[in-house]
Backbone as CSV, one residue per row, in Angstrom:
resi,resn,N_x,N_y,N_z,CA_x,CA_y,CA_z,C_x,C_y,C_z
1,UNK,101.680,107.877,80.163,102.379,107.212,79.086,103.771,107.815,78.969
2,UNK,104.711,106.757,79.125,105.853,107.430,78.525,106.230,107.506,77.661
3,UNK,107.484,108.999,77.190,107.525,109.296,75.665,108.529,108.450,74.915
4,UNK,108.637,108.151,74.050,109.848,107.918,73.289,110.950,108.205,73.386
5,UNK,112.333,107.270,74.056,113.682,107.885,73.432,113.566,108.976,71.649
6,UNK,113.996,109.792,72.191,114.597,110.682,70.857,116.432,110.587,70.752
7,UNK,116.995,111.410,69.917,118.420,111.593,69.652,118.969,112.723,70.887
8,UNK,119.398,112.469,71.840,120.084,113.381,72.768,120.431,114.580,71.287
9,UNK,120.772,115.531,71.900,121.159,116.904,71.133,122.323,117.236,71.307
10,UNK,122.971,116.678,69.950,124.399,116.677,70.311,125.240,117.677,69.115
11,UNK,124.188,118.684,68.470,124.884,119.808,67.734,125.781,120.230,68.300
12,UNK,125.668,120.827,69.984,126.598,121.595,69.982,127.843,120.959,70.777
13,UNK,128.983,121.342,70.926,130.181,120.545,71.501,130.146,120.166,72.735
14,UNK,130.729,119.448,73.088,130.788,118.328,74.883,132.714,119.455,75.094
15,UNK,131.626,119.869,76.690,133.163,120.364,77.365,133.863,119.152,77.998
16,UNK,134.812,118.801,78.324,135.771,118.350,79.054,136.398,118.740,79.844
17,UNK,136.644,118.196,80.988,137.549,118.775,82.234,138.853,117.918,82.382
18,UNK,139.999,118.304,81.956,140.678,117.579,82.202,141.605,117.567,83.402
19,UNK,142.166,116.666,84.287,142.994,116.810,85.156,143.766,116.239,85.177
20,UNK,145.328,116.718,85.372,146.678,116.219,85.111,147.288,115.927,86.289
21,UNK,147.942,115.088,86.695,149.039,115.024,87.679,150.831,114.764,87.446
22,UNK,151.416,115.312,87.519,152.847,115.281,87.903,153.488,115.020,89.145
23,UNK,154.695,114.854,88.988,155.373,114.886,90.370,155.279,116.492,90.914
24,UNK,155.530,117.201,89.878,155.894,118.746,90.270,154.797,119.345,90.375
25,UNK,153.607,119.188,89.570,152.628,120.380,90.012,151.067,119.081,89.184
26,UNK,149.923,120.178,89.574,148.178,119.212,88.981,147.853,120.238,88.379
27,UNK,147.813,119.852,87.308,146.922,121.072,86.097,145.721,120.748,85.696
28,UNK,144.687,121.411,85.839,143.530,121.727,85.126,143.119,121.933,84.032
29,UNK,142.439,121.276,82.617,142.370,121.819,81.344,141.129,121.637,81.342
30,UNK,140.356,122.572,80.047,139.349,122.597,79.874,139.677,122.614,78.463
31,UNK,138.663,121.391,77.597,138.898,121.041,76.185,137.480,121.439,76.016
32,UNK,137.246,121.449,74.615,136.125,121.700,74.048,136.362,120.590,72.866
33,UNK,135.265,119.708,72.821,135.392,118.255,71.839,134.680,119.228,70.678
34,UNK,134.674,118.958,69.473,133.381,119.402,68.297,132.552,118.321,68.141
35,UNK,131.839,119.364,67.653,130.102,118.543,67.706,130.087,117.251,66.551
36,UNK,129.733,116.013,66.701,129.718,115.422,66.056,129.604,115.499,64.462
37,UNK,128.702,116.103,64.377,128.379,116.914,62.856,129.563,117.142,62.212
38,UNK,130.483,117.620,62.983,132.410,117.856,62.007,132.880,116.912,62.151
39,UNK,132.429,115.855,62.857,133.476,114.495,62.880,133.676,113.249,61.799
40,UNK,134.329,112.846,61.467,134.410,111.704,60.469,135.802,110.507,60.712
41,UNK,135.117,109.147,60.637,136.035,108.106,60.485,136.594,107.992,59.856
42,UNK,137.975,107.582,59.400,138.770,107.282,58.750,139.176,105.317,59.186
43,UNK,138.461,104.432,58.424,138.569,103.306,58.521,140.045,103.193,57.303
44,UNK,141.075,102.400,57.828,142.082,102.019,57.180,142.086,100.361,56.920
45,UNK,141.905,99.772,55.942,141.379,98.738,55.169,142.636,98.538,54.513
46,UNK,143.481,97.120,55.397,145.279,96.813,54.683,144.774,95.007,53.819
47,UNK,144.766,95.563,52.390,144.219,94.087,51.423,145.933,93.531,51.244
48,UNK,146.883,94.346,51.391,148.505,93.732,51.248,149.216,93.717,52.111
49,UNK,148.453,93.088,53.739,149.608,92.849,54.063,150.947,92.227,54.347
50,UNK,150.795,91.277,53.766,152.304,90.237,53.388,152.640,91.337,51.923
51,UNK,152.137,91.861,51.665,152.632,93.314,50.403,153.766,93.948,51.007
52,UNK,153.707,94.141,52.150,154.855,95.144,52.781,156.099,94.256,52.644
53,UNK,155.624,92.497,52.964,157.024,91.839,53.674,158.092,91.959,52.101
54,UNK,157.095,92.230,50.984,158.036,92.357,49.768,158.539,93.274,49.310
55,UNK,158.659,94.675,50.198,159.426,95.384,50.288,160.719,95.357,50.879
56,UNK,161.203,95.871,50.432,163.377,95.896,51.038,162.737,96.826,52.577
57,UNK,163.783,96.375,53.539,163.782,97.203,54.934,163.872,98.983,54.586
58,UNK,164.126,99.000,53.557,164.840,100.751,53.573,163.211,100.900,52.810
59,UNK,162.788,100.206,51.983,161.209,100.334,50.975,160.233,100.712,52.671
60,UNK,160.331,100.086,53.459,159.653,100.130,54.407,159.774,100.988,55.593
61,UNK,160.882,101.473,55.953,160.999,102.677,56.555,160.781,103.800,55.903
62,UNK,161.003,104.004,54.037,160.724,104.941,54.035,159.263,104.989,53.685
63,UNK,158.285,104.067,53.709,156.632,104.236,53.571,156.622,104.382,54.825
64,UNK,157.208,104.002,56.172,156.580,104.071,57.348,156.840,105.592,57.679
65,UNK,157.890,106.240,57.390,157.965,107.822,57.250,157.393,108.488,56.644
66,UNK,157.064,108.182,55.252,155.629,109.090,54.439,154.522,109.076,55.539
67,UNK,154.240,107.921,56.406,152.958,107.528,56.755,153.151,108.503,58.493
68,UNK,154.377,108.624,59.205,154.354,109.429,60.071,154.608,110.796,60.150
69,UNK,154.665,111.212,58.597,154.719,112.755,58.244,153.272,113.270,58.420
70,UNK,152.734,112.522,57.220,151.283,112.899,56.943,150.535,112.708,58.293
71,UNK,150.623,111.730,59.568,150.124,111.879,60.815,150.335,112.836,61.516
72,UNK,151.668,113.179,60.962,152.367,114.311,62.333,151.401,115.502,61.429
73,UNK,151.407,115.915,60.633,150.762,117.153,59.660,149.483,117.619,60.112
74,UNK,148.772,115.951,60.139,147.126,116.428,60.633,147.308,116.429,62.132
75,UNK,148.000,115.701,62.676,148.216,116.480,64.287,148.568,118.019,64.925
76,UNK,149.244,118.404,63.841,149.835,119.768,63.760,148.819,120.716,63.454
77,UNK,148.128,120.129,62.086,146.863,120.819,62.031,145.476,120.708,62.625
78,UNK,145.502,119.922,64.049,144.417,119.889,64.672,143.422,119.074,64.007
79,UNK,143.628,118.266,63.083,142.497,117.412,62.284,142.377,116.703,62.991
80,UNK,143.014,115.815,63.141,142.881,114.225,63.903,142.687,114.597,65.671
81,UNK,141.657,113.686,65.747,140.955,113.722,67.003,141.132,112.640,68.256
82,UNK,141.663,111.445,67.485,141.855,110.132,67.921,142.109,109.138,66.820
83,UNK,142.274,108.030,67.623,142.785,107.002,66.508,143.753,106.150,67.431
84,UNK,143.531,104.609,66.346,144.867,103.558,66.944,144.784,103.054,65.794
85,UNK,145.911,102.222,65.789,146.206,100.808,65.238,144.993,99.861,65.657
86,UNK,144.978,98.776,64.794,143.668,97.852,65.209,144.508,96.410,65.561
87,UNK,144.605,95.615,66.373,145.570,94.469,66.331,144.327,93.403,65.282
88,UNK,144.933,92.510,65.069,144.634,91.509,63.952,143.578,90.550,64.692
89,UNK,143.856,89.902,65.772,142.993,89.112,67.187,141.511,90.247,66.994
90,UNK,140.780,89.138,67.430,139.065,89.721,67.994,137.864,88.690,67.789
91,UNK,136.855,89.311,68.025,135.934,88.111,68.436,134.585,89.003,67.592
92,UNK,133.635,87.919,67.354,132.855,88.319,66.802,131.730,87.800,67.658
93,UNK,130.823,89.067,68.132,129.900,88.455,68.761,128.319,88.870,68.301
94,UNK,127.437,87.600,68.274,126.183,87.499,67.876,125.366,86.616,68.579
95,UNK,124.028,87.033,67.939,122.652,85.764,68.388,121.807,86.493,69.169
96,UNK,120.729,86.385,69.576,120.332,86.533,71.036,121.519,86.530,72.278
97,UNK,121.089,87.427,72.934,121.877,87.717,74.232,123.855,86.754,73.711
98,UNK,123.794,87.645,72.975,125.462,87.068,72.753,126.027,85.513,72.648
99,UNK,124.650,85.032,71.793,125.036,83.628,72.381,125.992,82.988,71.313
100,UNK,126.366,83.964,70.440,127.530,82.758,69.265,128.988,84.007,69.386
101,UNK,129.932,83.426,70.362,131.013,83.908,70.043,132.239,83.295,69.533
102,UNK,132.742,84.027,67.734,133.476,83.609,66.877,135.103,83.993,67.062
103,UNK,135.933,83.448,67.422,137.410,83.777,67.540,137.458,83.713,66.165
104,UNK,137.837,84.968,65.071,138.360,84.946,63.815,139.203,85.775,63.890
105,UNK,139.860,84.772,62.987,141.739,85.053,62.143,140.913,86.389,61.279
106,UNK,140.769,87.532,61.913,140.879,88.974,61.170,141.982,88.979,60.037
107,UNK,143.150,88.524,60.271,144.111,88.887,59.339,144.011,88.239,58.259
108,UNK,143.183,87.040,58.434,143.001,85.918,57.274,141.834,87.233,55.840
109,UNK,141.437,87.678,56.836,140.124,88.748,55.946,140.821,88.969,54.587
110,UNK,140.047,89.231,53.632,140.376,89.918,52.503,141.202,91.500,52.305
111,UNK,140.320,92.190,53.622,140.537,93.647,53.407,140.490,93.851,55.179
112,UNK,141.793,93.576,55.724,141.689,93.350,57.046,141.609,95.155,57.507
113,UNK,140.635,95.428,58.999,140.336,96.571,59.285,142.049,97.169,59.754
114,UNK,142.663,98.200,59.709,144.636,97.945,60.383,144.167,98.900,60.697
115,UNK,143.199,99.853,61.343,143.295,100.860,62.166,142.375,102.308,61.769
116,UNK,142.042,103.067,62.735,141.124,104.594,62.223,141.910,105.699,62.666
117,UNK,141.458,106.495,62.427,141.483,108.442,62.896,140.054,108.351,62.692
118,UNK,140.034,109.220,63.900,138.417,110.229,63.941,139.024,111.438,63.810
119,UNK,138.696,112.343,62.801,139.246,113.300,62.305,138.091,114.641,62.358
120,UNK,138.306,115.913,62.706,137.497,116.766,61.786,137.868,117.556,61.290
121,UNK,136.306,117.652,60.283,136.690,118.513,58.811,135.052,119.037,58.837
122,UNK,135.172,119.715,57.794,133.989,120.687,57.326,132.727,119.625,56.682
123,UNK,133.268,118.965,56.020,132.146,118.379,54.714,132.696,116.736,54.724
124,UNK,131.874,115.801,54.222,132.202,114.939,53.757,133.266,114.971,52.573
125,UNK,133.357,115.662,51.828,134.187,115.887,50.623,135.485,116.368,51.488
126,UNK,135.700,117.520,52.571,136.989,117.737,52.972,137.722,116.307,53.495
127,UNK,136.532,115.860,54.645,137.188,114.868,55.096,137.759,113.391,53.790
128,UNK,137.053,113.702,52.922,137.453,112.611,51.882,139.063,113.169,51.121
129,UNK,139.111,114.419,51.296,140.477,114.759,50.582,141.656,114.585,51.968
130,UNK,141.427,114.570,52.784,142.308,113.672,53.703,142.730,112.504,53.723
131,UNK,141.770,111.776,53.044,141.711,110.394,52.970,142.484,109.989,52.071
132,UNK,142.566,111.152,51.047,143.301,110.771,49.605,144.896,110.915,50.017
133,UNK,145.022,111.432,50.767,146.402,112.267,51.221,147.144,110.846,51.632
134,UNK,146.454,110.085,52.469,147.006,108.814,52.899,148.747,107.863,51.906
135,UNK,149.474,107.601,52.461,150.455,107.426,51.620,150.411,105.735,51.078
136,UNK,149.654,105.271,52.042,149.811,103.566,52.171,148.595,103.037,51.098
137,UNK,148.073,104.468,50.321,146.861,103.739,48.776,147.727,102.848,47.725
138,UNK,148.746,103.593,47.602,149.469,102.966,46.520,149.946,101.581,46.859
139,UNK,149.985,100.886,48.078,150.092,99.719,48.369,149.225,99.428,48.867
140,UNK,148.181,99.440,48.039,146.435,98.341,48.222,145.642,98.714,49.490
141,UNK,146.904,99.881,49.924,145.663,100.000,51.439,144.136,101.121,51.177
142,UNK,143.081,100.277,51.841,141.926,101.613,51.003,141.364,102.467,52.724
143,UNK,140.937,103.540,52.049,140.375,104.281,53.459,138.908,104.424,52.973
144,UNK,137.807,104.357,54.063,136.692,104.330,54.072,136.192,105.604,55.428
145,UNK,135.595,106.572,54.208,135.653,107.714,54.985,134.041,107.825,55.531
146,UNK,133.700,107.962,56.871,132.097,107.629,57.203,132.031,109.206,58.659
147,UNK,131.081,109.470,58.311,131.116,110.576,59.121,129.970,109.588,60.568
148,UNK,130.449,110.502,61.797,129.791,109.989,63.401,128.599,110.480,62.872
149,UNK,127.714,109.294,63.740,126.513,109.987,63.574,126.113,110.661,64.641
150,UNK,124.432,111.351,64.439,123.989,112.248,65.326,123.318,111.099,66.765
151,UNK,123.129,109.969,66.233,122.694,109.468,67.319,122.895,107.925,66.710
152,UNK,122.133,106.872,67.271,122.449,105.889,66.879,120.994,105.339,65.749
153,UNK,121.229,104.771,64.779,119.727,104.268,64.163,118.838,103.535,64.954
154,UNK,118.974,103.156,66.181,117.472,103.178,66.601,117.079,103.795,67.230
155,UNK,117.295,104.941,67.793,116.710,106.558,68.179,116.078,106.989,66.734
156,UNK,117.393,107.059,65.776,116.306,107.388,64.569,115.071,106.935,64.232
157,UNK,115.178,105.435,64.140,113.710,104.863,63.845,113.112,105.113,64.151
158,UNK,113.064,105.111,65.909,111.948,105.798,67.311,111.482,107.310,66.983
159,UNK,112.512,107.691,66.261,111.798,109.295,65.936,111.362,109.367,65.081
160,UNK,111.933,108.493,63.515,111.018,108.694,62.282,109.514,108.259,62.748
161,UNK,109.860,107.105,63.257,107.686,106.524,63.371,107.170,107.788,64.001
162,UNK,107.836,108.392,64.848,107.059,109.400,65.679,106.581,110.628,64.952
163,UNK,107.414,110.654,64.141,107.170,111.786,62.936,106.077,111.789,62.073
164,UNK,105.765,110.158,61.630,105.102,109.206,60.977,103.471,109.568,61.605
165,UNK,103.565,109.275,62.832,102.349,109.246,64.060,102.028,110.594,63.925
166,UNK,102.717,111.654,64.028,102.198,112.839,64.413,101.837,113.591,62.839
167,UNK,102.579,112.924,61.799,101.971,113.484,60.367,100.880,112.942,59.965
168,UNK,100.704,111.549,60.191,99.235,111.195,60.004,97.793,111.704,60.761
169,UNK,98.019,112.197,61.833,96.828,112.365,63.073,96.736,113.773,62.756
């Protein structure tokens, strides 16, 4: 009989090998990622954006400079891990074997997704005071702070029943 998928064991950190090329020389790095457990999303949620177009050009360079200080800061401080912009285009896919795919106007959304950081921090609460730091709240933008998980929920399930099985017997 075979056993059950469980949650791979991903407490402790994933090494990386990195390799560089130049014209002038190939460098070798060795990164050390952190363990999921310190990691957390930073979902950026823009409800105004025709909000910006009613700002003056100078209103808008200088929010787009609050907004590349506070990036450059947590880059400086090693918080931020990754991250993009999200473009507005995408597809929504569902059904059995992918069978309903939706071209939606994302931007039409209420609270369109405009981009993440995967950031780490200590606690849910640190990573939430990052979140607050954000400059673009005061113009309707909201952040939705969700920490990575340890595995995906249906490994979990597969392990709760198993837990289930072996507490009952």
């Amino acid at each position: 009989m075979r056993e059950a998928a469980t949650c791979p064991d991903r407490q402790r950190s994933i090494v990386v090998r990195v390799r560089t090329h130049s014209a002038d020389a190939r460098t070798d790095e060795t990164v050390q990622t952190p363990s999921p457990a310190s990691l957390y999303l930073l979902i950026f949620r823009d409800s105004t954006v025709n909000g910006y177009r009613a700002l003056s050009p100078e209103e808008r360079q200088h929010l787009l400079r609050r907004w590349n200080e506070w990036f450059e800061s947590l880059l400086d401080s090693q918080v931020i891990q990754g991250g993009n912009p999200v473009d507005p285009e995408g597809r929504v896919i569902s059904g059995m074997g992918g069978s309903q795919v939706d071209d939606k106007p994302f931007s039409e959304g209420k609270e369109t997704i405009s981009g993440y950081f995967v950031i780490r921090a200590g606690s849910l609460d640190e990573a939430t005071a990052v979140g607050r730091e954000c400059p673009n709240l005061e113009y309707g933008m909201t952040v939705e702070v969700r920490p990575v998980g340890e595995c995906c929920r249906l490994a979990r399930t597969v392990e709760q029943e198993r837990r289930n099985v072996f507490l009952r017997s």
